[in-house]
N, C-alpha and C positions, 0 to 999 in steps of 0.2 A: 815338690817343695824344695826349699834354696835349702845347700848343706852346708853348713860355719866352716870359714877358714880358721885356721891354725891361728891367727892374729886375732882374732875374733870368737873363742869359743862362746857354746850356747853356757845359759847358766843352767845348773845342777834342777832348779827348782822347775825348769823347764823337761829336760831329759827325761828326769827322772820318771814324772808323772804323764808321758807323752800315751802309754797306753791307757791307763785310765781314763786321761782327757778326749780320748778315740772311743773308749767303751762307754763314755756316758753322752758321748753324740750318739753313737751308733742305736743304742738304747732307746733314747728318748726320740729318736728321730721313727725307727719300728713302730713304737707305743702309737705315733702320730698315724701314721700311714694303717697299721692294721683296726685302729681308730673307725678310718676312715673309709675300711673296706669292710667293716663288719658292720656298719651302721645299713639297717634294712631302709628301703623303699627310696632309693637316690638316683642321681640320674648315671652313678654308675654302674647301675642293673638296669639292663632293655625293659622299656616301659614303666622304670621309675621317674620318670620325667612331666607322667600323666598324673594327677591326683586320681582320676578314676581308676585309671590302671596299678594305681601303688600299691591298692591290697592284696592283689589277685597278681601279681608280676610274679614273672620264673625268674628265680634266684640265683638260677645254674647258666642264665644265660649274661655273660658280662657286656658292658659298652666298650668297646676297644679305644672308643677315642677320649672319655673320660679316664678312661686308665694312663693312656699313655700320657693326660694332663699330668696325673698324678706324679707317676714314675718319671717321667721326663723332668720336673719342678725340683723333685726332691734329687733328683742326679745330679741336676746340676748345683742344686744347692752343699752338697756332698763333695762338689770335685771344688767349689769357691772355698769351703772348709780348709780342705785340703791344702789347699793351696796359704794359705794364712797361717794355718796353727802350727804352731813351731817356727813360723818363720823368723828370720834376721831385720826387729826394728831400725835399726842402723845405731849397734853397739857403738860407741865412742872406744877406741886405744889409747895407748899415751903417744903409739906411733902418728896416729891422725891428727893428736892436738902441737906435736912439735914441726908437724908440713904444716899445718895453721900459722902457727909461730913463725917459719921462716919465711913465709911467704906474706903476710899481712902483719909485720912489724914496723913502727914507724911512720915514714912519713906515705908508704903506704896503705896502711890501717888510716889515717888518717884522711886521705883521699876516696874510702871507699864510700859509696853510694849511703847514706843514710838510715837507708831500711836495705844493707848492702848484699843482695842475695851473689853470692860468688859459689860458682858450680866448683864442689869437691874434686869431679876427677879431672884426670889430665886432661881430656881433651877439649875445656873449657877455657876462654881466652877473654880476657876484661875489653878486647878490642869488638866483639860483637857482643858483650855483656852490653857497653855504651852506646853501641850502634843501637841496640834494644830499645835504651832508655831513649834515647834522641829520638827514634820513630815514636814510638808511647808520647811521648812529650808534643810531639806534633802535631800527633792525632786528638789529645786533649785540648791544645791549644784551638784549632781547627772545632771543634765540636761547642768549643764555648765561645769563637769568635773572638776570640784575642788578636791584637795587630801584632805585626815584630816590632824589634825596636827601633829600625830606620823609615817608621811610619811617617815622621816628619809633627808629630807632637812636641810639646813643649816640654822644657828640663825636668818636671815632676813627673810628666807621663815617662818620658824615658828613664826617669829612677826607678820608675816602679815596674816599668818592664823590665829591666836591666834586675831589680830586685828578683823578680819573677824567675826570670830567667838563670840567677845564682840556684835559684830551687827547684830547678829543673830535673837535679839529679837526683831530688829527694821524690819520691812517689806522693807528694802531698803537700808540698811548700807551705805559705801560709807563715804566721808567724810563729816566734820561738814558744819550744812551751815552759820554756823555767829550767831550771836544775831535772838532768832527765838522765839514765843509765849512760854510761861510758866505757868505750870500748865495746872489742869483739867476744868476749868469753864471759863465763859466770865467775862467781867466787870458786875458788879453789876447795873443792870436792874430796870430803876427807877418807872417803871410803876408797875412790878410786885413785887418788894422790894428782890428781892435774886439774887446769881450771878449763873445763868442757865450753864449747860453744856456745853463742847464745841459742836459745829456748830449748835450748838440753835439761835434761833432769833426770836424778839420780831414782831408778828404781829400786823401792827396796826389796818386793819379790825378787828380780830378775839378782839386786845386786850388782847394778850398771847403767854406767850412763848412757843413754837415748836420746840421738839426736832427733829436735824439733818431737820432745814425747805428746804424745798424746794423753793416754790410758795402759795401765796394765788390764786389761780382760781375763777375768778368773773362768771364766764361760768357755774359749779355747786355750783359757794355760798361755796367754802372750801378750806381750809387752806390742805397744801397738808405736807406733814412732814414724821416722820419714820415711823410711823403706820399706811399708806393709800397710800405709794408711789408706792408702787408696784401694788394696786389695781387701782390706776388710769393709771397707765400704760397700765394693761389689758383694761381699758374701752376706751383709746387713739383705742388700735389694734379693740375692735370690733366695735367702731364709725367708725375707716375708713374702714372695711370692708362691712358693714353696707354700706355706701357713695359710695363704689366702685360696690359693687352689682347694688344698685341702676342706678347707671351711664351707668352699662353694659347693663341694660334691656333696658334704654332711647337712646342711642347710637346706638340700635338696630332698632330705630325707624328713622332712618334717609336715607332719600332717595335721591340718589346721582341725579344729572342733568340728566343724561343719561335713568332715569327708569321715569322720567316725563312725563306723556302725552303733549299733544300738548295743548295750551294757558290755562296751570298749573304754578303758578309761585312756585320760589324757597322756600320762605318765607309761600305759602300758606300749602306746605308740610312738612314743615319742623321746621314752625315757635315754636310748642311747646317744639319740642324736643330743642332748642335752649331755648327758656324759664326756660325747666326744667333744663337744662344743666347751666344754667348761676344761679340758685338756689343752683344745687347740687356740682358743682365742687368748689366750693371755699371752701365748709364744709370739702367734700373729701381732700383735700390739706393741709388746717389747721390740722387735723387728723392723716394725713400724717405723716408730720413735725413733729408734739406734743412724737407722738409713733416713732420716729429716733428719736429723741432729748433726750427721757426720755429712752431711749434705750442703748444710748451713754452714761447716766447715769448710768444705773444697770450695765454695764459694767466695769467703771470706780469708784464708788463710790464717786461720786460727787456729785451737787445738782445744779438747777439754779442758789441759790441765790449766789453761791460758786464760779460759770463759769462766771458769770456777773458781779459780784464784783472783783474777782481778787487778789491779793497780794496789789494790791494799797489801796483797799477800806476794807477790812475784815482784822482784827488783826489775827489772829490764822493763817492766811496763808502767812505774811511776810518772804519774802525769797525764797519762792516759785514758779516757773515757769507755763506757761499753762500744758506744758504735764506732771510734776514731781507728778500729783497725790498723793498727800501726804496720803491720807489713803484708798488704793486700798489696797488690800487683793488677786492681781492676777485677772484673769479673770473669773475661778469656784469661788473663795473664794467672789467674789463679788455679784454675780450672787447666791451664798445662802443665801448671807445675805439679798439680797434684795428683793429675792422670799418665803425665807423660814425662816428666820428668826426673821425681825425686824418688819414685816405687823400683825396688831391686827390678822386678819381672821385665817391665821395657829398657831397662838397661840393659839387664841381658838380652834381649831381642834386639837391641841395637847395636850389639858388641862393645859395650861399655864397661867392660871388667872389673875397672879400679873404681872402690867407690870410697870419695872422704864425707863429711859432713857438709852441708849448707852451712856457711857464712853468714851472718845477720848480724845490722846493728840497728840499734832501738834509731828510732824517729828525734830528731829534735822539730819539725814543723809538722801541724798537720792540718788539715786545712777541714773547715765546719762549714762553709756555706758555698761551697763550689756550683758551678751551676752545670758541671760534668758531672749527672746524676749516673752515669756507665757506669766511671771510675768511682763514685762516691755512691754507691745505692742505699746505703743506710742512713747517712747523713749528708744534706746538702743543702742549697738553699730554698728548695720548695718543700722537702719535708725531713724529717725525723723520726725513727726507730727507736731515740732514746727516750 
């Protein structure tokens, strides 16, 4: 698990309660698993497999490879924990918002990409940031069968290519949408005294601004943000596999009316697995949802706090519709930023030490009926999500 630099400490309401938040995984996770090994007649006793053989099966003899579903699911669901709780959302300082400041002031804040994703650390360079867009841009072009602009069309075709092409740099061109957020940062954050980044927002467990937040999760004690979303992701997929494993071995334990002996009641054969079941399905389901939902995210470049608030309630998304995705980057372009790019853990594997905030600015174009359904899956000109 990542340790907080000195510029950075954890908050109090984290620390503090880090054993607890360990003792009631560790808890609830036993309760599931001894659940799932005391439940009679499953296929993780030899010859619980067979309805004939379920009554009459040796108890003292185990499946080894049902087992090792088990322990193996829940390990690694244990080590994806691990790895998450406590960790470093990507706390905002006042040190990171004044390298924002000096760096994207002006007439360069002004030049930056529209939905302008500029990489916090050092060793990111607006010179392959643009080379980015320019391939992106070409590859959309190309897939929707756009000419260039020295096609040899006439003065309205080349405005509107020549228009096209001003909005190239925007992931969505399209026309203007009206009066829309302005600038790189929020309002000025009165708890932390600086004006944090856009789609930061101020926790008030953690008591800190979080870049690009998500959620705070009262479930592992952590503020979920740019630097741990994609790690909680992963720990969503292997809790419900984990949950699902489990469900399969107890599910296996259930013995239908028909293999009943005679004045055997339904409940006397059946009652644990129904115990275990009414313990373990509801975790399995929560799990479920969490890992689709946060999926639908990495997807789209979205965040909770983003989907639930809305255009009503969040500044920097006024104007904006549910499916118009203001800073989706396409479906791969999303999908690296959120597995490979913005999570502490491959940075550290990359040797990428220094880490500042994501840069973003809101959309002013965004385009409803593209016929680039890749880049546009939600809304395009053949169908609609909204």
């Amino acid at each position: 698990m990542p340790s907080p630099t000195s510029s950075t400490p954890f908050p109090t309401a984290v620390t503090s309660a880090r054993l607890q938040t360990y003792g009631f995984y560790i808890i609830s996770t036993l309760v599931a698993v001894l659940l799932t090994l005391s439940t009679p007649n499953t296929r993780l006793w030899n010859g619980g497999s067979s309805k004939d053989d379920a009554l009459t099966q040796n108890k003292d003899t185990l499946n080894g490879e049902a087992l090792a579903e088990v322990l193996v699911s829940t390990a690694l669901a244990a080590v994806a924990y691990y790895m998450v709780q406590g960790s470093d959302p990507g706390y905002i300082t006042e040190d990171h918002v004044q390298d924002i400041d000096a760096r994207y002031t002006g007439d360069e804040a002004a030049d930056l990409d529209e939905v302008g994703l500029i990489v916090g650390d050092s060793s990111s360079s607006s010179a392959t940031f643009d080379g980015d867009i320019e391939m992106q841009a070409k590859r959309r072009s190309n897939l929707s069968g756009s000419s260039s602009v020295d096609s040899g069309d006439d003065g309205d075709s080349d405005s509107e290519e020549i228009a096209r092409l001003e909005g190239r740099m925007t992931w969505h061109g399209g026309r203007e949408l009206g009066p829309t957020y302005k600038g790189i940062s929020r309002k000025h954050c009165l708890e932390c005294g600086f004006k944090p980044p856009l789609r930061s927002h101020h926790c008030k467990t953690c008591d800190r601004c979080v870049a690009t937040f998500d959620h705070h999760c009262f479930f592992i004690n952590t503020c979920i943000g740019e630097r741990n979303h994609c790690r909680f992701w992963v720990y969503c997929f292997f809790q419900a596999v984990a949950c699902w494993t489990c469900i399969s071995v107890v599910n296996s334990g259930h013995v239908s009316a028909k293999y009943l002996p005679k004045n055997t009641s339904y409940l006397e054969k059946n009652g644990m697995v129904l115990v275990s079941s009414l313990y373990i399905w509801p975790l399995a389901l929560f799990c479920t949802t969490m890992f689709c939902i946060h999926s639908f995210f990495a997807v789209t470049n979205m965040t909770t706090f983003e989907v639930s608030g809305g255009s009503d309630n969040i500044d920097y998304l006024k104007g904006t519709k549910e499916c118009d995705l203001p800073f989706s980057k396409g479906i791969d372009g999303n999908l690296k930023l959120f597995c490979c790019h913005k999570d502490a853990m491959w940075s550290n594997f990359v040797g990428k030490n220094k880490w500042g905030p994501t840069v973003w600015r809101a959309p002013k174009r965004i385009i409803r009926d593209s016929e680039d359904w890749w880049e546009h899956p939600w809304e395009n000109k053949y169908w609609s999500c909204c």
